[in-house]
C-alpha positions in Angstrom: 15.2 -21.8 2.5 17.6 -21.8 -0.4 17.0 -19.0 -3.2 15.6 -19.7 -6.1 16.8 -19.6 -9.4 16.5 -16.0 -10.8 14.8 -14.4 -13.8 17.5 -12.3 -16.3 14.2 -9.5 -15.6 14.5 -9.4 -12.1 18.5 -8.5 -12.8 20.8 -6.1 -14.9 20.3 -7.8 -18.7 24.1 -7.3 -19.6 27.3 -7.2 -16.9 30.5 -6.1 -18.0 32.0 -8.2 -15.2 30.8 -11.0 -12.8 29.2 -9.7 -9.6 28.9 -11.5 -6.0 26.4 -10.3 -3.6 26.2 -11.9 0.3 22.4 -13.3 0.7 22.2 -13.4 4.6 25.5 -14.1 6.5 26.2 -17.8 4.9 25.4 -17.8 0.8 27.2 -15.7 -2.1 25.3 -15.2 -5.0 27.8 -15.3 -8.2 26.3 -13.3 -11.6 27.8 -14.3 -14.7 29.3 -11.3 -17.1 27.6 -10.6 -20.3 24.2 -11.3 -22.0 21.9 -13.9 -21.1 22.8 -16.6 -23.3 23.6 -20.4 -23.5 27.7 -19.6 -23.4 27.0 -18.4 -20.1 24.6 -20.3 -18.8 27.2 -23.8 -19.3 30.2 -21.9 -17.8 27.8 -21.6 -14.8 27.5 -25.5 -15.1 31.1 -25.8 -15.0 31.5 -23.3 -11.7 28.3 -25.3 -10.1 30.3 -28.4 -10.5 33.3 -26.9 -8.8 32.3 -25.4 -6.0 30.2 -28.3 -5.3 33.3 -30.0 -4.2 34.5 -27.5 -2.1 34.5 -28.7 1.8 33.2 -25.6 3.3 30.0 -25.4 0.7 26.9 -27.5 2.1 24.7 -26.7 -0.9 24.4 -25.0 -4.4 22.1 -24.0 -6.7 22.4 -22.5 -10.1 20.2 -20.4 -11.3 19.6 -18.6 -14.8 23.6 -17.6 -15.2 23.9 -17.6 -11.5 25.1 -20.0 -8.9 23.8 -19.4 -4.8 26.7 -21.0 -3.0 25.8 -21.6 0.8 28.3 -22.6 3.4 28.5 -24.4 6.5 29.0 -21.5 8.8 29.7 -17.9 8.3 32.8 -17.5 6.4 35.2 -15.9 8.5 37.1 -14.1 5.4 34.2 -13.2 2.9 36.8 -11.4 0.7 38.6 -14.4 0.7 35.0 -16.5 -0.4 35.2 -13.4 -3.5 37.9 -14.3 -4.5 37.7 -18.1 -4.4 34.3 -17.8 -6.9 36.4 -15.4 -8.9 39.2 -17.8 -9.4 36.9 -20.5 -10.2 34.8 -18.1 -12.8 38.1 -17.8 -14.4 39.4 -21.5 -14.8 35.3 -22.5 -15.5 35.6 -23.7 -19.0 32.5 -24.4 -20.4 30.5 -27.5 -20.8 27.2 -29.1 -22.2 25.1 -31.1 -19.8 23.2 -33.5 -22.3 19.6 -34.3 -21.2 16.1 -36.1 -22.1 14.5 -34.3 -25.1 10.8 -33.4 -23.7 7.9 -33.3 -26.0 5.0 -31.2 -24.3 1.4 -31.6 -26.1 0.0 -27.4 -25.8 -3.7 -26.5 -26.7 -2.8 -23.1 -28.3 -5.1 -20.4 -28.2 -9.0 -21.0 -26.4 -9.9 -20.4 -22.4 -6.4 -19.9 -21.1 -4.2 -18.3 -23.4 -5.6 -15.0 -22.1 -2.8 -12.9 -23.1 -2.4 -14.0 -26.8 -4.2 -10.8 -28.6 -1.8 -8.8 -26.2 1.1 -10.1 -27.4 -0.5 -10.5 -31.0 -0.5 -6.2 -30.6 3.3 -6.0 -28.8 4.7 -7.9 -31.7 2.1 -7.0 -35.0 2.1 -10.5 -36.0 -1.2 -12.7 -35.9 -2.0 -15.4 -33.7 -1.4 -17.9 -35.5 2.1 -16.6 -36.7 2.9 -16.1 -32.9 1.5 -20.1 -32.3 3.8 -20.6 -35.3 6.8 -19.1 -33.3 6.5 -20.4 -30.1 5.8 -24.3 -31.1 8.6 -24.4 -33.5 11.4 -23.3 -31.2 13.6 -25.6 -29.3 14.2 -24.7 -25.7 17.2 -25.6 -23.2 16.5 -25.8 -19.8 18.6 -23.5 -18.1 17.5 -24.4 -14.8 14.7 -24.9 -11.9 12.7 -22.5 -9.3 10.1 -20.3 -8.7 8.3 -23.2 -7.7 8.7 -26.9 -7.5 10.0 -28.1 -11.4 9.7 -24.8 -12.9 11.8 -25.0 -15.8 13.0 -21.4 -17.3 13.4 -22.1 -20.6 16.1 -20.4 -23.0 15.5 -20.3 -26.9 12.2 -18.4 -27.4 12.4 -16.5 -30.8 13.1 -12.6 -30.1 9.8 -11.8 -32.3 7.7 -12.9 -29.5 9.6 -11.4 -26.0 6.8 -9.8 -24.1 7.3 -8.4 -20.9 5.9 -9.8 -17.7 2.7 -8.3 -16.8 2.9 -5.4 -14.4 -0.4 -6.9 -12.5 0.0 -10.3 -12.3 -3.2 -12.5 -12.8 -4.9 -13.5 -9.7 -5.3 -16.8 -10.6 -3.5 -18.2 -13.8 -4.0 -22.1 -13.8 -1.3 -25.1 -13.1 -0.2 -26.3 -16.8 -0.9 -22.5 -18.7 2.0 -22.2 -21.1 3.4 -18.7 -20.6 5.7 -16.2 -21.6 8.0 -13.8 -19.8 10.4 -11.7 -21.0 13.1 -13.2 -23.5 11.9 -16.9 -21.5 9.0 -19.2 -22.1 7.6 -22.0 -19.6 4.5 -23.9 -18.1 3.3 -22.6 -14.9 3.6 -25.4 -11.8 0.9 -24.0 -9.5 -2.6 -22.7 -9.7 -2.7 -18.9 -8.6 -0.9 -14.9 -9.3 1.5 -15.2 -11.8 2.7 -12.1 -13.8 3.8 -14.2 -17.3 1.4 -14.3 -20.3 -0.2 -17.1 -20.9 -0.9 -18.6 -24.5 -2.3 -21.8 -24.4 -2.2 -24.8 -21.9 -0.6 -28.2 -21.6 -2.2 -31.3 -19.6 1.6 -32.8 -18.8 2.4 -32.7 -15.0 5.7 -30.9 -14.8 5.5 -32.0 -11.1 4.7 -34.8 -9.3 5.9 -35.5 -5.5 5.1 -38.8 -5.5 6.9 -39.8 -8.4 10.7 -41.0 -8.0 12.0 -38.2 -9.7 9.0 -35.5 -9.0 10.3 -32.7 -11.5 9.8 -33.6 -15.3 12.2 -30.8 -16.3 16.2 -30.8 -15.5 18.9 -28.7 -16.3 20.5 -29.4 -19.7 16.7 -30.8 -21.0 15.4 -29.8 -24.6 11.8 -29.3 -24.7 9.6 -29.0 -27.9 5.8 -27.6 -27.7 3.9 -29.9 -30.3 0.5 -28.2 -31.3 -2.2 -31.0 -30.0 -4.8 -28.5 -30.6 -5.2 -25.1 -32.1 -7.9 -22.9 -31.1 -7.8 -19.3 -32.6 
């Protein structure tokens, strides 16, 4: 099982230099320096597209301004694997993947956006000021996990960060539009999830029969339109 793409929460929020950690005896994991941020997030592209092409590298997967490199066998010089991804860091110069523009309909406010009046109290402004917020924002698609065509979404307005809950909801259901952290997205899956949820959206973000099953790719814009607002 590869690793999924990672949450800024779940790391340090600023490095002052890249860091490489070994997952298991195969992968490295490369962190990007610096804040979480678009600039870093398309020199990550750039390294993805790199090390792709390297021989001894079977798969990659970039995460939120990370990259999981996994080789064919165990490397027998992991230093030398260091300083291959540091190298590659350095010459990375950046670059814009250009995707679809995605417009996702959102009911705002009723049944499922249970954690609206919390966040209404984190931030002091009213609900419809954080609806306002939210739908007007444009969001890049920084990239994919968590769960099939999870898309972790960059752009939301600092006024409306919330931290992810520290009890997750039992059972949060498949299309509730959340929030977590500095990111917003639309949970994939019916069941615990530890975002806050503020309204809901009827748009499959996965389908497995489809040709391409994940609506969402790196380098995507999405918009939230308001279909309907219930406050």
């Amino acid at each position: 099982m590869t690793r999924a793409a990672t949450s800024p929460a779940s790391r340090p929020l600023i490095r002052s230099r890249p860091g490489i950690s070994a997952i298991g005896a195969r992968a490295f994991l490369f962190d990007a320096p610096g804040a979480f941020e678009l600039a870093a997030q398309r020199r990550i592209w750039a390294l993805t597209q790199t090390v792709r092409q390297w021989p001894d590298v079977i798969e990659t997967v970039p995460g939120m301004t990370n990259l999981l490199a996994i080789f064919e066998a165990v490397p027998e010089d992991p230093d030398g694997v260091i300083s291959r991804l540091l190298k590659a860091w350095e010459r990375a110069e950046s670059i814009d993947i250009t995707g679809r523009t995605i417009d996702i309909p959102v009911h705002y406010g009723g049944a499922h956006a249970t954690d609206l009046a919390a966040l209404c109290d984190l931030s002091g402004l009213s609900d419809r000021e954080v609806v306002r917020l939210h739908h007007q924002g444009s969001y890049t698609v920084f990239a994919l996990g968590s769960a099939p065509g999870f898309g972790y979404l960059h752009g939301l307005d600092p006024r409306i960060h919330m931290p992810r809950k520290t009890v997750p909801s039992l059972r949060m259901e498949k299309g509730c539009v959340t929030i977590g952290g500095m990111q917003t997205g639309v949970a994939v899956l019916t069941g615990p999830n530890g975002w806050n949820s503020i309204g809901f959206a009827d748009l499959p973000m996965f389908d497995p029969a489809a040709a391409v099953p994940a609506l969402m790719a790196p380098g995507d814009i999405v918009r939230f339109l308001p279909e309907r607002i219930e406050l």
